[in-house]
N, C-alpha and C positions, 0 to 999 in steps of 0.2 A: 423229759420226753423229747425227742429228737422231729424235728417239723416236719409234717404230715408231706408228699410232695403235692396235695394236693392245692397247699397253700401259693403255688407256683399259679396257679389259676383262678384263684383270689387277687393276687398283686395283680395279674392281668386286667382284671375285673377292676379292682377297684383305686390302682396306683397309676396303673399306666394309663387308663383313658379316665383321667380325671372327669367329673359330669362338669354340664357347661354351669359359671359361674350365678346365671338365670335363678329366681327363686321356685325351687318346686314342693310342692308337697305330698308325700307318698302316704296315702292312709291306707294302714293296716291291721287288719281284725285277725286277733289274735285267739282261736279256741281253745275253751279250756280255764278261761278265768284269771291266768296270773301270764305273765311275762319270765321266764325262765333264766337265770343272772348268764346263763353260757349265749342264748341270745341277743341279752341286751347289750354286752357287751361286741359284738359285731357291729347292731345298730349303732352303737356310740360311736366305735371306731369308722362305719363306713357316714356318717354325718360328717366328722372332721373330718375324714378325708376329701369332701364331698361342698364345699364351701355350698351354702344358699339351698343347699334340701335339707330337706327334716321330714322325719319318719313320724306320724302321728298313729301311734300303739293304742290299740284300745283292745283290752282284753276282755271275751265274752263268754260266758259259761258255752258250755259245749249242748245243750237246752234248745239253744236258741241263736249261737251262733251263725251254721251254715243257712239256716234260712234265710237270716237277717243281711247274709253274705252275697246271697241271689235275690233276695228282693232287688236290695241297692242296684244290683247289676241289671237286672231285668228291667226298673225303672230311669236309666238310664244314668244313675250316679254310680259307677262304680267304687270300692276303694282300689286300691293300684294291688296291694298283696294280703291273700289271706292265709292261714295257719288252719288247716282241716281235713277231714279225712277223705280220704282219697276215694270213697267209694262217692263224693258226688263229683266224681271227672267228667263222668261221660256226659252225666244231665247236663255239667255247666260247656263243656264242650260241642255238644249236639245244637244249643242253643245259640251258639256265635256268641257266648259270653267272658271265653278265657282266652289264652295265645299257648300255643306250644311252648313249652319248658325247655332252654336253650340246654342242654346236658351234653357237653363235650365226650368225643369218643373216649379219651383219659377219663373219666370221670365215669362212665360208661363199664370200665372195666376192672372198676375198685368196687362197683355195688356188689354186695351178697347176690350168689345167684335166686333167680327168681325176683328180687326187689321191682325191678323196672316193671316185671310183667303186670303189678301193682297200678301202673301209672299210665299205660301203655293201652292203646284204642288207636286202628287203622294206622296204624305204622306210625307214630307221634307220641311222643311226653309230654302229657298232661297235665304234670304234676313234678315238681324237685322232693323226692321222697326225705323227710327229715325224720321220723318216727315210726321204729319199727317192733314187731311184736312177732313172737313166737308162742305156744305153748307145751305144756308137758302134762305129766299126770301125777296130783300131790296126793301122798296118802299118807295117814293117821296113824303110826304106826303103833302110838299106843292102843287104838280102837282095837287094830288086828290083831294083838295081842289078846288084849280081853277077852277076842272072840275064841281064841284059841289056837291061831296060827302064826306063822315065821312069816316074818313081815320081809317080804320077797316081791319087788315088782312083776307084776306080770306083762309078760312081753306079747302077748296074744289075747281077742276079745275071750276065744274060750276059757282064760285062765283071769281075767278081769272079773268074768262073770260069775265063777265059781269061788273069787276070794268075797265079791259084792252080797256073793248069796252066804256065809261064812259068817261074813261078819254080822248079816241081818240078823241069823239065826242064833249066831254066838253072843253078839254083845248087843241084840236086842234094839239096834240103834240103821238109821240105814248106812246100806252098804257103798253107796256109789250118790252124788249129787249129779244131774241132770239139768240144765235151763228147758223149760216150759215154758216161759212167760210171752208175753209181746213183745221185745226188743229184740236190740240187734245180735246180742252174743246168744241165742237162743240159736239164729243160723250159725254164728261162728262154730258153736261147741258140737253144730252138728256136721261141719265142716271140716272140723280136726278129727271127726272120727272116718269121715267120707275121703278124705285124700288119705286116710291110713288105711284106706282099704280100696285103693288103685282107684278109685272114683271121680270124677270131674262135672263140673255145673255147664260148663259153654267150650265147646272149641276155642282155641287158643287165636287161630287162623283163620276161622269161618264165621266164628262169634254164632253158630250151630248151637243151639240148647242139647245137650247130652246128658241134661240129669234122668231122663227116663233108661235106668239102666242098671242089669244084677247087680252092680254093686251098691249102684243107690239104695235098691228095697233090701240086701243085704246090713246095709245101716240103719232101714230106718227098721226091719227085725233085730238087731240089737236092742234101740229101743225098747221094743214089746218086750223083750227078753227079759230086759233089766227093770223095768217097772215095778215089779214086786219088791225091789229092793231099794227103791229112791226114794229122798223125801217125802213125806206126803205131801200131797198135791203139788207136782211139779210145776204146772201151768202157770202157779202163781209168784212159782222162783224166776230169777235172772242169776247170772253165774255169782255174780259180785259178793251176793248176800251170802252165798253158802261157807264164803269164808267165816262167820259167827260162829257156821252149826261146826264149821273145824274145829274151830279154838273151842269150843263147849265139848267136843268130845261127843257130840251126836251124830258125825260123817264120817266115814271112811276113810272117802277119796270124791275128789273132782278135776276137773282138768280146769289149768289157770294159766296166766303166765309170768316173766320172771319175778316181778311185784310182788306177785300170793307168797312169798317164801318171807319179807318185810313185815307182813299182813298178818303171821299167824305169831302166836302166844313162842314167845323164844323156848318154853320150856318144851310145846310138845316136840315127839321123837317122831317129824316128819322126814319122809322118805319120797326124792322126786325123781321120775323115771319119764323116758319117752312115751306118747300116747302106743298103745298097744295096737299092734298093726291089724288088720282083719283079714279075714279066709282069702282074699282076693288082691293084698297087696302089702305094702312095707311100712314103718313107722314114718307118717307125718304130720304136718302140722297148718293150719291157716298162716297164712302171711298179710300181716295187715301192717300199710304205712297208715299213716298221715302224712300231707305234703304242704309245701308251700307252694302256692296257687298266684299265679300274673294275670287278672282283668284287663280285657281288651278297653283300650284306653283313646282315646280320642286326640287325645298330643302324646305324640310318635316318643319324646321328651321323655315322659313319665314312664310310660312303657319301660321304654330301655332301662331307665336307671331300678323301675321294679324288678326288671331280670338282672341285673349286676348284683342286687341286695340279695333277690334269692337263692342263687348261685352261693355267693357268700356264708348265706345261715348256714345252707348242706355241704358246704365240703370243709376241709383242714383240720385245723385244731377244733374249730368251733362245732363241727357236730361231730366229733370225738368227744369233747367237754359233755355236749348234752348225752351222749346216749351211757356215758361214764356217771355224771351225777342223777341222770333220771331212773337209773338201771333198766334200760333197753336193751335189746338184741341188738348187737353191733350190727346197724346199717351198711356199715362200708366192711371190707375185706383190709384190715390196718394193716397187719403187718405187709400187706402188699404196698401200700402206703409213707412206711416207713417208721411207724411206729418200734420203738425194739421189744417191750413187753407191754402187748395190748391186753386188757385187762379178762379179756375172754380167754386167751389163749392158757391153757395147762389148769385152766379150774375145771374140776368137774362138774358143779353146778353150770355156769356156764357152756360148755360143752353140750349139756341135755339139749341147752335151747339153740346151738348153733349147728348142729350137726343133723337136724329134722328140716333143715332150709332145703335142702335140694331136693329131696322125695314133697314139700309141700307146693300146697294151690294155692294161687291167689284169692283175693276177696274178689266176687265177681264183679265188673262193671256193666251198669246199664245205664239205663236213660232216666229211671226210676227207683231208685234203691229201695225208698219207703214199700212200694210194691212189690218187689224182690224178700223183701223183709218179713212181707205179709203173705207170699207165698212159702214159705219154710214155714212161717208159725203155723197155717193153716194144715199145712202136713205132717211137722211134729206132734200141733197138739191133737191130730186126727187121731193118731197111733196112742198118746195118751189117753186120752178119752173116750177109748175105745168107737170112736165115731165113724173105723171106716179099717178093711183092710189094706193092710202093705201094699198089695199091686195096684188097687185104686186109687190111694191118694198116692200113690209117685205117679201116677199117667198122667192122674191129674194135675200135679204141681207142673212137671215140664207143659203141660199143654199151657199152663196160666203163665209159666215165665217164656214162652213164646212169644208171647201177646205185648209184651212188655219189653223185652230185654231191646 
């Protein structure tokens, strides 16, 4: 592989202004439970390069990381860098708890389009994006079978909904898997189908709540549509779990991302296509990073050498390495980069997930995610539960994420 040029802003980083020879120590909480070897190896390299700092890793399930990430902050110990997602920018941001993310204009212009909007609140980076995710739509193609049909992506919700009700009726089993549940991929999954049908949560520029809008109650009657054919009792699903009822040959289809394709029984004859667009707009998909996060720091010292490190993880070889070994959506645009064959480029797997970046919406940023969270559940599981119609519970959500955002 031929070096990224991005590594030209690394040696900057971390050869040319060596840190001062002073002893520092940079604690960093790592979510997600393990230390990733494309990682560590940075941290190794930027330590020696680095006489008298050391990176103290500590890696914490994703449970209980970010919380434990703004206590420490909030109570005045911060760590210097953390590894999380990016939907607590804003909060940690709004609060005078983090620093802008130094992201050079070079560096600026190698991210996938859309990536920064990720990270991005009043015109500043929040966040150094390292981990990025796309989605698509996996389907069962032995199920459709079964059911009696040519196992043909549908490129439209009306033709999703008429193979979902196909397959109920054919092979007895449901046709489409939905999130229900209380978490957070319950808004994602209703996300990838709201940006594939020209829809948007917040102004981009005004930070304006615009989910009260045709297109939103347009998705959340797909919903109602497709209920007769989802698991039973959806409210009690999160996406994750539906990969079982795949590989059992009890689901159709559900929408996942590049991982689900790892996830399922090598044997079944799955088929994965772009999320199908709606009456009102074109195939896309959520855009979700995770970033690496700088805590506003008290010696000016530690600071800086936390953004050299950061900078570090996200650009060159090394987060080529990670999003190569993790199987991620290529974060960066490589062969802009200088990659000669990046591993995305001419596969068609790959392709599903790279080519939904420009028609997709970011995860939204607020000041309160868990609240943001809890207003989609409240509204999807309205429409499940038959608790309320379509045009009431969308007034009602954008009225609740007004309040919040």
């Amino acid at each position: 592989m031929k070096h990224l040029q991005t590594l030209t802003v690394s040696a900057m980083l971390l050869g040319g202004t060596a840190l001062s020879a002073q002893a520092q120590e940079l604690k960093f909480i790592m979510c997600g439970g393990e230390v990733r070897p494309a990682d560590q190896v940075v941290i190794d390299k930027f330590q020696a390069d680095n006489p008298g700092v050391t990176v103290a890793m500590e890696a914490v399930p994703w449970g209980t990381c970010q919380d434990k990430s703004l206590t420490l902050a909030a109570a005045g110990d911060p760590v210097a860098v953390a590894y999380m997602g990016s939907r607590t920018l804003k909060q940690l941001s709004s609060n005078d708890l983090i620093v802008p993310a130094q992201i050079t204009p070079e560096m600026e212009a190698l991210y996938q389009p859309g990536v920064l909007k990720t990270v991005s609140d009043g015109g500043k980076y929040w966040g150094y994006p390292h981990a990025f995710s796309t989605k698509a739509l996996y389907i069962n193609c032995d199920v459709v079978k079964a059911a009696g049909m040519e196992c043909v992506g549908p490129k439209t919700w009306d033709e999703m909904k008429a193979m979902a009700k196909g397959i109920k009726e054919g092979a007895g089993v449901a046709g489409i898997g939905i999130a229900g549940k209380d978490f957070d991929n319950t808004m994602h999954m209703f996300l990838d189908f709201l940006y594939s049908n020209g829809g948007s949560v917040l102004n981009a520029d005004t930070g304006e709540v615009t989910l009260d809008s045709p297109e939103t109650r347009e998705t959340l009657q797909l919903y109602a549509d497709l209920l007769p054919y989802m698991q039973e009792g959806p409210t009690a699903w999160e996406r994750d779990q539906m990969k079982d009822l795949f590989n059992d040959g009890k689901l159709g289809m559900y929408v996942n991302g590049p991982w689900g394709k790892g996830q399922h029984k090598p044997e079944i004859n799955q088929l994965i296509v772009p999320v199908p667009a709606g009456p009102s707009g074109v195939s896309g998909t959520i855009l979700i990073t995770d970033s690496i996060v700088v805590f506003k720091q008290k010696d000016p010292a530690v600071e800086a050498a936390a953004q050299k490190l950061a900078a570090a993880l996200t650009s060159g070889e090394a987060q080529y390495d990670l999003d190569k070994s993790w199987g991620l959506t290529p974060i960066l645009q490589y062969d802009k980069a200088g990659v000669a064959a990046p591993y995305y480029v001419g596969d068609e797997f790959w392709q599903i997930f790279v080519n939904g970046i420009s028609t997709g919406g970011p995860e939204p940023l607020v000041t309160d995610f868990k609240s943001l969270q809890g207003v989609f559940t409240t509204m999807i599981q309205g429409v499940l539960l038959g608790e309320g119609d379509v045009d009431t519970l969308v007034t009602e959500a954008a009225a609740s994420l007004a309040e919040i955002k």
